[in-house]
TORRO-271078 format. One record per residue: residue number from 1; residue in three letters; x negated, y negated, z negated of N, C-alpha, C in turn. Coordinates in pm, whole numbers, padded with zeros to 5 digits. Example, Ala and Ser with C-alpha at 12.3 -4.5 7.8 and 13.67 -1.06 7.14 Angstrom:
REM residues 2
site kekol:1 lokol:ALA n.east:-01319 n.north:00569 n.up:-00780 ca.east:-01230 ca.north:00450 ca.up:-00780 c.east:-01320 c.north:00330 c.up:-00780 $
site kekol:2 lokol:SER n.east:-01285 n.north:00225 n.up:-00708 ca.east:-01367 ca.north:00106 ca.up:-00714 c.east:-01290 c.north:-00003 c.up:-00787 $
END
This chain:
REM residues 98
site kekol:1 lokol:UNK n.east:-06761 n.north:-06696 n.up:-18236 ca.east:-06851 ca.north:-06615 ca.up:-18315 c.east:-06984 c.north:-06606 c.up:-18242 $
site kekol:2 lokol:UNK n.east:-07067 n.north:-06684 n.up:-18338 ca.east:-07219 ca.north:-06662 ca.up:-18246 c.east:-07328 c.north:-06608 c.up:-18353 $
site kekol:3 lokol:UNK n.east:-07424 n.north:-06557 n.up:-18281 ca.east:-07559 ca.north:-06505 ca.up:-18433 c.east:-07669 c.north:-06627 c.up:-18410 $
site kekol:4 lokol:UNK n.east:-07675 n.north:-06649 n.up:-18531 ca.east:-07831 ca.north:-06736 ca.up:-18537 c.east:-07927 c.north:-06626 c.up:-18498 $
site kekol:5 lokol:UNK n.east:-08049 n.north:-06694 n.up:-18478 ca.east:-08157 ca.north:-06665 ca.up:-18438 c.east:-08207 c.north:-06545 c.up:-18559 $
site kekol:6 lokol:UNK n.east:-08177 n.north:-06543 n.up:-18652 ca.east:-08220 ca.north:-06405 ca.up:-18729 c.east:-08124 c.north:-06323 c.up:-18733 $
site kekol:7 lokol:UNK n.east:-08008 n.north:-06314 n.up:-18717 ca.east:-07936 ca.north:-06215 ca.up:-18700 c.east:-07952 c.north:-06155 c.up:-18524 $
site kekol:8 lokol:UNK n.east:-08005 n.north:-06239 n.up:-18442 ca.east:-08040 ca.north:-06191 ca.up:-18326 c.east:-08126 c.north:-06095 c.up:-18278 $
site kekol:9 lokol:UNK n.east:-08272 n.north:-06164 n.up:-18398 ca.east:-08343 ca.north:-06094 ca.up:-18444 c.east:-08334 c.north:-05927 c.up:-18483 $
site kekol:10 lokol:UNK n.east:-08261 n.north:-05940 n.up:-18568 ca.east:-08182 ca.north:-05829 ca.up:-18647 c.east:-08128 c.north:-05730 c.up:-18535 $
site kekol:11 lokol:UNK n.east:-08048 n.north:-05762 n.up:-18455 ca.east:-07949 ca.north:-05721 ca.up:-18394 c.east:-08010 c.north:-05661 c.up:-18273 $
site kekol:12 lokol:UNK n.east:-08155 n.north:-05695 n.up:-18208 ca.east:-08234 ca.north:-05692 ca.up:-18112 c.east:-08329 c.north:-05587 c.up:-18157 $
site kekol:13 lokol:UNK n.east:-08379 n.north:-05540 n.up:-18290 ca.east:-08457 ca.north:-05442 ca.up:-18332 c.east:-08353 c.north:-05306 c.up:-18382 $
site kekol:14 lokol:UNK n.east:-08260 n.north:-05339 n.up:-18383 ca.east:-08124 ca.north:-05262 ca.up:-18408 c.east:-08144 c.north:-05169 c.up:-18276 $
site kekol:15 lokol:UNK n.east:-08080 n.north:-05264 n.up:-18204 ca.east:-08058 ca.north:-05174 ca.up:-18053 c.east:-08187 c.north:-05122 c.up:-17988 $
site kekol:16 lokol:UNK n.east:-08295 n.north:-05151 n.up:-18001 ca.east:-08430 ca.north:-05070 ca.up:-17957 c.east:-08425 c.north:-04937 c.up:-18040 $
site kekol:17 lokol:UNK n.east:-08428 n.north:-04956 n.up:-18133 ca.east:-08388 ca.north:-04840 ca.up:-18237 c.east:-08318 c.north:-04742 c.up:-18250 $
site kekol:18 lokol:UNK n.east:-08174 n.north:-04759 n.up:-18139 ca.east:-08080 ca.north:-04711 ca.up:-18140 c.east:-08089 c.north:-04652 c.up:-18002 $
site kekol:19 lokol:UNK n.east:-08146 n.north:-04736 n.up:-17929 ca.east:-08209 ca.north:-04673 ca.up:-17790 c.east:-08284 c.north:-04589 c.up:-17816 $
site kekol:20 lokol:UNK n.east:-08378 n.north:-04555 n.up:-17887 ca.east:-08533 ca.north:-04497 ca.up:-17877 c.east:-08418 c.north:-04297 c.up:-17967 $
site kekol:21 lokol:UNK n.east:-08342 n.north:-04311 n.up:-18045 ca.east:-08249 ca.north:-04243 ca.up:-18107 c.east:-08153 c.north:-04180 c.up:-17990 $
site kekol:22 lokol:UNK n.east:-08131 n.north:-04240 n.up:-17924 ca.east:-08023 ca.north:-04185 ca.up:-17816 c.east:-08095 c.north:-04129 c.up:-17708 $
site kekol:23 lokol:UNK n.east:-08237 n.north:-04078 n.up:-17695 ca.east:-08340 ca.north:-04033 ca.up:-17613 c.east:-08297 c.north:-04074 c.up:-17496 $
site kekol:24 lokol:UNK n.east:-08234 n.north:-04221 n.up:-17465 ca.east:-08278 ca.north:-04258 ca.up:-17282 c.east:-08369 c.north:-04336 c.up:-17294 $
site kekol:25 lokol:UNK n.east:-08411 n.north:-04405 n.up:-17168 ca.east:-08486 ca.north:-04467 ca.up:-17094 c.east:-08396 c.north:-04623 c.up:-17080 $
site kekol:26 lokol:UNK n.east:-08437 n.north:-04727 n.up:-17052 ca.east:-08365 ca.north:-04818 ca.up:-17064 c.east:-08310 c.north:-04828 c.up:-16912 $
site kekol:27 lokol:UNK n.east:-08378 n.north:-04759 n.up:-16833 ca.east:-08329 ca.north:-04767 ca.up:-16688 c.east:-08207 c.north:-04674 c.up:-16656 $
site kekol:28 lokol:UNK n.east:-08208 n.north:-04572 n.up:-16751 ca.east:-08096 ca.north:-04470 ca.up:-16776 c.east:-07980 c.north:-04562 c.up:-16844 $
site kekol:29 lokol:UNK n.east:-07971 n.north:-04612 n.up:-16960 ca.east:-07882 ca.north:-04682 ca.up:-16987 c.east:-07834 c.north:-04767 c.up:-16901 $
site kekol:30 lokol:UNK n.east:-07930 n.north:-04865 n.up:-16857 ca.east:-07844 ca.north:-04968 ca.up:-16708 c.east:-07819 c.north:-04855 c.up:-16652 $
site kekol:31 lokol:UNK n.east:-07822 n.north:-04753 n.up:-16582 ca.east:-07747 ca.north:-04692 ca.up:-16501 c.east:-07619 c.north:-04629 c.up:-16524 $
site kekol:32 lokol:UNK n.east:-07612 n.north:-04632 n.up:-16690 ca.east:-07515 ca.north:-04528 ca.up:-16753 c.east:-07403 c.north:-04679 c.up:-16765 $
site kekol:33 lokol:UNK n.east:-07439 n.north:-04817 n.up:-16785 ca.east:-07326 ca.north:-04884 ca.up:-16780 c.east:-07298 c.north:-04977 c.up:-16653 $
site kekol:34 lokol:UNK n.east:-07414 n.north:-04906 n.up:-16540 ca.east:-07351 ca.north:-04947 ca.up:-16388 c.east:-07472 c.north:-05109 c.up:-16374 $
site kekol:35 lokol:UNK n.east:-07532 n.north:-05142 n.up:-16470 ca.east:-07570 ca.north:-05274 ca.up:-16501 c.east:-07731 c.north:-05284 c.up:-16433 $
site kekol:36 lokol:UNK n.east:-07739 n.north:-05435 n.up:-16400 ca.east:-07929 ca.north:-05442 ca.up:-16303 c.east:-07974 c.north:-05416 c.up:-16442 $
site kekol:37 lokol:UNK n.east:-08138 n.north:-05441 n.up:-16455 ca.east:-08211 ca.north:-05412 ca.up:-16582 c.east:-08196 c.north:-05562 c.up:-16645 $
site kekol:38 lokol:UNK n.east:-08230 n.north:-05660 n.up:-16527 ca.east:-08203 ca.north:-05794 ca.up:-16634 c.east:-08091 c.north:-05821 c.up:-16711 $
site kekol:39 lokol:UNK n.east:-08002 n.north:-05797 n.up:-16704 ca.east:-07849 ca.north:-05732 ca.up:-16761 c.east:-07914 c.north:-05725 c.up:-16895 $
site kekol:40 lokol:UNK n.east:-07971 n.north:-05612 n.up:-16930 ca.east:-07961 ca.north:-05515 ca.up:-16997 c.east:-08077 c.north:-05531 c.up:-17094 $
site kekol:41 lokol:UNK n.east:-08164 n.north:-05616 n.up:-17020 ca.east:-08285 ca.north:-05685 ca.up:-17123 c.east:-08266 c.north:-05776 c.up:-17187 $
site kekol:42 lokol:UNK n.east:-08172 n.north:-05871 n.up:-17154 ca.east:-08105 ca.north:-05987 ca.up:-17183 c.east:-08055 c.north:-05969 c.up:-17370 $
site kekol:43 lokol:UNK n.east:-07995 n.north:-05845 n.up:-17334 ca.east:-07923 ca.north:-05774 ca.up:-17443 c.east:-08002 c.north:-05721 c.up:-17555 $
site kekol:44 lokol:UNK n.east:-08107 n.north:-05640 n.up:-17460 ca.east:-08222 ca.north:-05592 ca.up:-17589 c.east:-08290 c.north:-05655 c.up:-17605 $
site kekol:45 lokol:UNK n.east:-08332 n.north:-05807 n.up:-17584 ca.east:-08378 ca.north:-05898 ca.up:-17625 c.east:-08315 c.north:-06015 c.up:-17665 $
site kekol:46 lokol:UNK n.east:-08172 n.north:-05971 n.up:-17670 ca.east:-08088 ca.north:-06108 ca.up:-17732 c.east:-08126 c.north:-06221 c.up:-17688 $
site kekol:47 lokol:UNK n.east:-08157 n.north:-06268 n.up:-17580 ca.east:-08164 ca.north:-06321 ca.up:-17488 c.east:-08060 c.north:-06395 c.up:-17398 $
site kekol:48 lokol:UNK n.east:-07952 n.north:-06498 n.up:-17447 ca.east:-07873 ca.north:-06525 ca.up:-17315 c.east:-07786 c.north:-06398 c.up:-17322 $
site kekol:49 lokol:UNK n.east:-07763 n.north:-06345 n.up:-17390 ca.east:-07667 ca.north:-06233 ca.up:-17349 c.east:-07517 c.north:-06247 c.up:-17347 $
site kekol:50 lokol:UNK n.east:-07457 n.north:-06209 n.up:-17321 ca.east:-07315 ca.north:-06217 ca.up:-17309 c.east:-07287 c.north:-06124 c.up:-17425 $
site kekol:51 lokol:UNK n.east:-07178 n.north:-06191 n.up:-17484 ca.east:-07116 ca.north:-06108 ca.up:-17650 c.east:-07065 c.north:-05984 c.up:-17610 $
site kekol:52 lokol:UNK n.east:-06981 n.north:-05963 n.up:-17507 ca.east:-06900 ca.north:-05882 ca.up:-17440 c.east:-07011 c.north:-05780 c.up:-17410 $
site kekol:53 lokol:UNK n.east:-07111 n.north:-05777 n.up:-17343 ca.east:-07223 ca.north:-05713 ca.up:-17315 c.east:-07329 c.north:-05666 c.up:-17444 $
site kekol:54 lokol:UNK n.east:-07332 n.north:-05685 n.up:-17549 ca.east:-07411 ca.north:-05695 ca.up:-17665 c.east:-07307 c.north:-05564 c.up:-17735 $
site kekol:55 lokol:UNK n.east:-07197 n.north:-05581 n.up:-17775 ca.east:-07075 ca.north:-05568 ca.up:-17846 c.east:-07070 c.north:-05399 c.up:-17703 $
site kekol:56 lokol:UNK n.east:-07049 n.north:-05434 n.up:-17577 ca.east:-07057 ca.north:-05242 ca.up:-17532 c.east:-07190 c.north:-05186 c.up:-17514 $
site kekol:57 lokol:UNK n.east:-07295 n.north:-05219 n.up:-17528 ca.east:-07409 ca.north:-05175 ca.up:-17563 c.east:-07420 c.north:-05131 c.up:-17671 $
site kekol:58 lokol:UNK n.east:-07344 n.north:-05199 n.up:-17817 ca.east:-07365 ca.north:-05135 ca.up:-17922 c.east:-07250 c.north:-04998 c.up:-17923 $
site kekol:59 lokol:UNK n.east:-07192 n.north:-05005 n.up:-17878 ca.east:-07086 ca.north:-04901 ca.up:-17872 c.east:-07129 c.north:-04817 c.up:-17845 $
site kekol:60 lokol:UNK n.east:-07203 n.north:-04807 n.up:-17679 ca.east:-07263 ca.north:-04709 ca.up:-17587 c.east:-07366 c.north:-04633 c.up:-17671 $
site kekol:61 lokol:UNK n.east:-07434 n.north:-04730 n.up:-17714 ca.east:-07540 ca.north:-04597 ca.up:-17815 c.east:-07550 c.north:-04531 c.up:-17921 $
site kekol:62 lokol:UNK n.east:-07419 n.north:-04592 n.up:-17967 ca.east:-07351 ca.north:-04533 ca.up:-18115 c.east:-07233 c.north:-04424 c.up:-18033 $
site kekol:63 lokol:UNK n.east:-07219 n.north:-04419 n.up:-17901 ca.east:-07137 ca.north:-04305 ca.up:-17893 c.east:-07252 c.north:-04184 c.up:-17814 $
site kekol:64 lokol:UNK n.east:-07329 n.north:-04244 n.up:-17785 ca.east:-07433 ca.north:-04173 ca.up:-17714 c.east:-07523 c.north:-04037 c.up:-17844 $
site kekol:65 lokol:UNK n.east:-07541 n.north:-04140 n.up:-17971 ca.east:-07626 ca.north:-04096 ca.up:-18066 c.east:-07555 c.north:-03975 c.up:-18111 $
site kekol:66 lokol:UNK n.east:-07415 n.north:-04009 n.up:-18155 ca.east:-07310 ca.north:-03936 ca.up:-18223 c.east:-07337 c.north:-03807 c.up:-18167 $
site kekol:67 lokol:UNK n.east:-07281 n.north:-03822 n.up:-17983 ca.east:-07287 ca.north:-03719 ca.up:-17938 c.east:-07342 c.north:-03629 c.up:-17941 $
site kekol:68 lokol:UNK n.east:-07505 n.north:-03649 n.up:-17951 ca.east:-07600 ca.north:-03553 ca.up:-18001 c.east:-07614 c.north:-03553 c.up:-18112 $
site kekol:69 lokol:UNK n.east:-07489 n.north:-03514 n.up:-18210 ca.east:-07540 ca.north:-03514 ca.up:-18337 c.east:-07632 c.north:-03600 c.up:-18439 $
site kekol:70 lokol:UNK n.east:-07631 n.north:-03679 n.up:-18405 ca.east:-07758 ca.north:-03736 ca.up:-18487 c.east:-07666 c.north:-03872 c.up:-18541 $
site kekol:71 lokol:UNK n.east:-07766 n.north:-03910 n.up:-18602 ca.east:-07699 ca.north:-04033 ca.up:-18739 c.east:-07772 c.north:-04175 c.up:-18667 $
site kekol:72 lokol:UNK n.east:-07722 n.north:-04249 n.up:-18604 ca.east:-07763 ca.north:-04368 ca.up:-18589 c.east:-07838 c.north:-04492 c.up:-18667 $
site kekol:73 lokol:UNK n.east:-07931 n.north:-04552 n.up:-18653 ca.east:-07949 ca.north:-04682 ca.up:-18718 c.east:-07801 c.north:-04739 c.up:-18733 $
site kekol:74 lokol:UNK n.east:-07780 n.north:-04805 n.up:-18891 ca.east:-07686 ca.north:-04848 ca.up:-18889 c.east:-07673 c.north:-04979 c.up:-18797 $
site kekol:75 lokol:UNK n.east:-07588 n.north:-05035 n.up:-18763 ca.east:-07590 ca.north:-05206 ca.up:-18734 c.east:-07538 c.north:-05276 c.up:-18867 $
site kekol:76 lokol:UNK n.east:-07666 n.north:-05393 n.up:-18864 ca.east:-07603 ca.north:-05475 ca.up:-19019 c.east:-07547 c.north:-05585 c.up:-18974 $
site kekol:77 lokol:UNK n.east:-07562 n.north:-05636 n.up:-18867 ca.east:-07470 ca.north:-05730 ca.up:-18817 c.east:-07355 c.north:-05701 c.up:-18709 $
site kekol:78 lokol:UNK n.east:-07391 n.north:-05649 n.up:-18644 ca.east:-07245 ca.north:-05580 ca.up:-18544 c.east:-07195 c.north:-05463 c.up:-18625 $
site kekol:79 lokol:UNK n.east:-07179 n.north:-05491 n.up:-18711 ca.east:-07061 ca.north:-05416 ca.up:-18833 c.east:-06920 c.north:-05402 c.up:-18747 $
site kekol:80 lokol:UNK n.east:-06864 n.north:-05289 n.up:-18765 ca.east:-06690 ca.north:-05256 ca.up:-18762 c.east:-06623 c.north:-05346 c.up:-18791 $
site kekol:81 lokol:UNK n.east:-06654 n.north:-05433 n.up:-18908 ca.east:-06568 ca.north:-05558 ca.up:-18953 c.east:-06612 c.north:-05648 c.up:-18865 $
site kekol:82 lokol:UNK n.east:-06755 n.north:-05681 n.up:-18844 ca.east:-06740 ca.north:-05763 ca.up:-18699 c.east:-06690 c.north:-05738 c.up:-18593 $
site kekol:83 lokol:UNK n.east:-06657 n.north:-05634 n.up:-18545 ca.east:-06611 ca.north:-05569 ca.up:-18420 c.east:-06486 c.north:-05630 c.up:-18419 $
site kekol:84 lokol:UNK n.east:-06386 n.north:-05587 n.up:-18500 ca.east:-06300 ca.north:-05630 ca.up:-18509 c.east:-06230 c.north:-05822 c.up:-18513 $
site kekol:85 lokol:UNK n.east:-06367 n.north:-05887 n.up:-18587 ca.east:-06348 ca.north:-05991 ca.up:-18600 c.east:-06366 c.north:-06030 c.up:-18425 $
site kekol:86 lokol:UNK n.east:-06456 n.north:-06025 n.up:-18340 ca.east:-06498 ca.north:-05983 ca.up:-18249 c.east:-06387 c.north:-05976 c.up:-18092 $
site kekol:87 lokol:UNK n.east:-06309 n.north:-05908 n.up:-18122 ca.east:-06226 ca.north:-05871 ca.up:-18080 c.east:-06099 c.north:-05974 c.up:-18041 $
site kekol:88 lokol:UNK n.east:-06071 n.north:-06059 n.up:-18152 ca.east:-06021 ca.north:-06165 ca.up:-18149 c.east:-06084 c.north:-06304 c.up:-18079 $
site kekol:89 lokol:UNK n.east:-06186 n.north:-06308 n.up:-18052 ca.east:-06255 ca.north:-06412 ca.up:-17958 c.east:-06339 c.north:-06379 c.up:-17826 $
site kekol:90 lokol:UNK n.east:-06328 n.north:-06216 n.up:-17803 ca.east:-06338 ca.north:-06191 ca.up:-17683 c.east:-06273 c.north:-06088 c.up:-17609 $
site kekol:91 lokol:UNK n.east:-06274 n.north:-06056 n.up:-17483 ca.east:-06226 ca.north:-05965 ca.up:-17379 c.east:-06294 c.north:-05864 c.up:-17366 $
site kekol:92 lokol:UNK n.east:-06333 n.north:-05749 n.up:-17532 ca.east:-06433 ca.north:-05642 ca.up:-17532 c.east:-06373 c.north:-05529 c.up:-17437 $
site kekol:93 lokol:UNK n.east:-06525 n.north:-05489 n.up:-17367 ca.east:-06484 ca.north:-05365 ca.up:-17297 c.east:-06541 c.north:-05248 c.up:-17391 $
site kekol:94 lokol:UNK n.east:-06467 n.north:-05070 n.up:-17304 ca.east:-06466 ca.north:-04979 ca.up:-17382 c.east:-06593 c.north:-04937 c.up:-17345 $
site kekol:95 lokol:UNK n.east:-06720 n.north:-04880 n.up:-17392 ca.east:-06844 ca.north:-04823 ca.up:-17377 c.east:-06772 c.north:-04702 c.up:-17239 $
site kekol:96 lokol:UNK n.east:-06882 n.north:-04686 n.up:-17144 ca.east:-06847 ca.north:-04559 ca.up:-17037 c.east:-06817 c.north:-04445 c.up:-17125 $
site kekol:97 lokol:UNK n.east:-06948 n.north:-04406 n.up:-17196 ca.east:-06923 ca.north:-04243 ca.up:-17316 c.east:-06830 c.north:-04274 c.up:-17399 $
site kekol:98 lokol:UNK n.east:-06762 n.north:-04349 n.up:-17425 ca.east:-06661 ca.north:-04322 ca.up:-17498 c.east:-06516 c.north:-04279 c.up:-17434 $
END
């Protein structure tokens, strides 16, 4: 399971979005999943990223957002049904806040 270049797209303005919603800092997040920043830019720039790494990032800020009450950007491509599909072709880890 891989994203073309517009669903990367997609998926990369998602998670800024979802960052900027979960009031950290991107240096707070690498710290909140232990990760350097290139890690973690990789990711918010869909960049070379690792699926496994993309897939608990989206987790992390959808459990982050929740927490404070608030309603997240949806994801239109890392959908639940992808998660799941997801799941079957990789070794997903659990987000830290969750």
């Amino acid at each position: 399971m891989s994203l073309n270049r517009t669903q990367q797209n997609i998926t990369g303005q998602e998670m800024r979005a979802n960052l900027v919603h979960s009031g950290l800092t991107e240096t707070t997040l690498a710290e909140k999943l232990a990760w350097d920043r290139p890690r973690l830019d990789a990711v918010l720039n869909m960049e070379d990223a690792d699926p496994v790494d993309v897939w608990q990032v989206r987790d992390e800020l959808l459990t982050l957002i929740s927490d404070r009450g608030l309603a997240p950007e949806p994801f239109t491509v890392l959908t639940d049904d992808a998660r799941e599909e997801a799941e079957g072709w990789f070794e997903l880890r659990e987000a830290p806040s969750a």
